[in-house]
N, C-alpha and C positions, 0 to 999 in steps of 0.2 A: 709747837708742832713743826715750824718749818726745818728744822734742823732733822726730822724725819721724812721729809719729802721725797728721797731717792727710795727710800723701801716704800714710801705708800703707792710712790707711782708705778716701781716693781710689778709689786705684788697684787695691786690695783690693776695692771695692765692684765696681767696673767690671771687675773680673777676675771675680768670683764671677758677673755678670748675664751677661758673655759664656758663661763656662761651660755657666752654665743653659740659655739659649739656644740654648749648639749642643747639648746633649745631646738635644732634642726636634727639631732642625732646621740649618741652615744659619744662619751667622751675615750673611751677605751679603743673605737675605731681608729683612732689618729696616735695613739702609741706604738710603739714600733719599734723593739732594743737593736736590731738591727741598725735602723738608721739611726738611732742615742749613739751606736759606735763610728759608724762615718761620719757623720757631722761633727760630733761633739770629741768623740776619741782625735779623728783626723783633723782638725783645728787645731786642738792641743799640741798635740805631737808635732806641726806645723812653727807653732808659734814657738817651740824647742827646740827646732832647727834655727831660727830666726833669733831666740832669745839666749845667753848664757843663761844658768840654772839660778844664777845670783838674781838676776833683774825677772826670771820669769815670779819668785819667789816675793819680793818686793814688790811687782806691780799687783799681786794678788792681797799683799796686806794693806796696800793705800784702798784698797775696796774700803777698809775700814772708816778711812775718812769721809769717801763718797757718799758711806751711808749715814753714819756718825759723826759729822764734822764737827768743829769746835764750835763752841761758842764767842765768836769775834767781836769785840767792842771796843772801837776805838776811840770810841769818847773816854772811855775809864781810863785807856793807855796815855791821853792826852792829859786827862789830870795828874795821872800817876808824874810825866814827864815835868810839867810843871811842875809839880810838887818838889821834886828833884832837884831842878833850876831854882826853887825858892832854898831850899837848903842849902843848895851849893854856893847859892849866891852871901845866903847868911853867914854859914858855919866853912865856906871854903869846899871847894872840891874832894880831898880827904875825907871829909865825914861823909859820902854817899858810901864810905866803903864798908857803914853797917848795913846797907841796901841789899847787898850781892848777897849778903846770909840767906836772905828771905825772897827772892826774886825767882819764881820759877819759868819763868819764859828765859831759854838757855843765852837765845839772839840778844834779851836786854841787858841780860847781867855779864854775856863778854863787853856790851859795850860802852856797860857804865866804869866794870874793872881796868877797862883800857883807858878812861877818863881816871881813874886813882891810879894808873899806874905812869901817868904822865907823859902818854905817848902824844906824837907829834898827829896833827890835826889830818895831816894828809894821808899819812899811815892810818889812822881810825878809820877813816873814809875808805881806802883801799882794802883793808881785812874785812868791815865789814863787808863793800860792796863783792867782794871774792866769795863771799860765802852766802851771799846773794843770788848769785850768777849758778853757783854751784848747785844750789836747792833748783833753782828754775831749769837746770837742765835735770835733775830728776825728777821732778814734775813731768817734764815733758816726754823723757821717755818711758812713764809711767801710762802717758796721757796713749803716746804711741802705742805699747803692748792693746789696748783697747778698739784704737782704728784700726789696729793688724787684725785684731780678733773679727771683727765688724766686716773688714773684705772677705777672711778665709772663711767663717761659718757659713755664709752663702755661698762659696763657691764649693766646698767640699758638701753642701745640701744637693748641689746642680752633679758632684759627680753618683754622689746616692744614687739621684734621679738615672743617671745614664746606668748606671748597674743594674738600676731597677729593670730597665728597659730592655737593658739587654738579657738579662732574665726573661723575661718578658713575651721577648718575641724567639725565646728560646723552647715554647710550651703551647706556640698558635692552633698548637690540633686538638688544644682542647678551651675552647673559646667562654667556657664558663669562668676560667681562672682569668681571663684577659683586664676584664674590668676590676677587679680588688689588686690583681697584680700594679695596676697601670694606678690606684689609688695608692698604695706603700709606696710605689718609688715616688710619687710626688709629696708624700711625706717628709724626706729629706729636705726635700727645697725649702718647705714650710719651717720646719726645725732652724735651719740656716736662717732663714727672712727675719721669723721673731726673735731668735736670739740678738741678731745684728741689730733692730731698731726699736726692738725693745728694752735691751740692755747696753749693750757695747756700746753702740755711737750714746745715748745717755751718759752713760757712766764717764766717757772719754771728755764729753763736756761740761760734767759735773766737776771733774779735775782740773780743767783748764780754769774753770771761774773760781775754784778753790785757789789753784794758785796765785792767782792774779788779784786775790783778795790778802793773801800772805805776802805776797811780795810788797803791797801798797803798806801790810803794816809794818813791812821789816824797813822800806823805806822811811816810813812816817819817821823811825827810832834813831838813825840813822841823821836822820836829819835835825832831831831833838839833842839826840847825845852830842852833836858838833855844835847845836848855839847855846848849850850850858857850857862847852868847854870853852867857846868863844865869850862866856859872861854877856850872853843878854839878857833884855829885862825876862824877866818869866812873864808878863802880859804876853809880851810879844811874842813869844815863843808861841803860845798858845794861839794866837792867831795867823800866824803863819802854818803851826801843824792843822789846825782848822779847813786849810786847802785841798786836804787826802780826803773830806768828808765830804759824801753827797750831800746836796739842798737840804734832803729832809731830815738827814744827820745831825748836819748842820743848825737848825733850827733846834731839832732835841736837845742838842747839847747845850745851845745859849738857854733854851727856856730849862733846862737843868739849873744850870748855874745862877740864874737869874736866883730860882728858888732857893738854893742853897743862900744866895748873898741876904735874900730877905729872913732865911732863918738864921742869919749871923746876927743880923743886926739885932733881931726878937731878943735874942739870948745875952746880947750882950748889954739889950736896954734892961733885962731884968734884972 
């Protein structure tokens, strides 16, 4: 379930606001296509001033990860890399290059083909870290499109409100309309408020801990593919990639392996 977290807390939020809402009243009172187009129109069109059509287009597909993100496990990548290092160590560096056939993480398989293609150690480090750098700043101006969204939606709710108002006290000679008038413009603000804090700033931070959980694996790789090209031992390797895992990572993965080494042995006493 936690890789669904960003939609239950959504839709969870917006389930628990509507509830509240109707338990004191109608939830229909607090609709209003009016303000659906100041807020929500004038935010937009905001954020298209501020954004090329290219990045506004891209920060709305990484939603996709925010809600749907991968499943990250870097204990597996640690084995897989080791594995690697034991081959390269046995059968020579050449032979990972039936690896690349089947590798679908795009980041691993440039960086093992650049290990067969016997590029210099300093260059590896540099292309990868380049393309590094490059993902991290699209991340971030991904992450950005969402804080932008998160100031304008409540401010373009606050001019709702003043239109509301000036409406408003455009109609004082007849003091019946005064009160539902003075209720719709504050509508806008409302629309602005929960959009902003219960989406935008969310999502925006949901992005940033995605990426910084991508970067740590592009790093981890990075760092694996340079001490296989350097011929270390594969223990070692392993316990050096070992340092990108949290504590409780870290423990899973030895009490993994633990288990694996005890089914080695079973099998191999049979």
């Amino acid at each position: 379930m936690k890789n669904f977290s960003t939609t239950l807390g959504v839709v969870g939020g917006f389930a628990l606001l509507a509830i509240g809402i109707s338990l004191n009243g109608s939830l229909l009172g607090f609709f209003d296509v009016p303000s659906l187009f100041i807020t929500f129109g004038g935010s937009i069109m905001a954020l298209l001033v501020n954004y090329s059509f290219g990045q506004f287009v891209t920060a709305f597909k990484s939603l996709k990860q925010a809600f749907f993100p991968k499943d990250v496990r870097p204990q597996e990548l640690i084995d897989a890399i080791v594995g690697y290092a034991k081959k390269a160590r046995r059968d020579g560096i050449l032979s990972l290059e039936d690896e690349t056939q089947t590798l679908e993480d795009p980041f691993l398989k440039k960086g093992v083909q650049l290990l067969v293609d016997g590029t210099d150690p300093e260059l590896v480090r540099n292309i990868l870290e380049v393309e590094i750098a490059v993902m991290e700043e699209r991340h971030k101006n991904n992450k950005a499109f969402y804080d932008s969204w998160a100031v304008l939606a409540p401010g373009f709710g606050m001019i709702g409100t003043v239109i509301g108002l000036i409406q408003m006290l455009g109609h004082l000679e007849d003091v019946s309309k005064i009160g539902p008038a003075m209720a719709v413009a504050l509508i806008t603000t409302l629309y602005g408020a929960v959009w902003a804090n219960l989406f935008c700033i969310p999502v925006a931070g949901k992005l940033a801990k995605l990426s910084s959980v991508e970067i740590m694996i592009r790093q981890m790789i990075v760092e694996g593919i340079l001490s296989i090209q350097a011929g270390e031992n594969p223990r070692l390797i392993g316990e050096k990639l070992m340092a990108f895992l949290t504590p409780v990572q870290r423990a899973e993965f030895l009490s993994q392996s633990v288990g694996q080494g005890r089914a080695q042995e079973v099998r191999s006493l049979g």
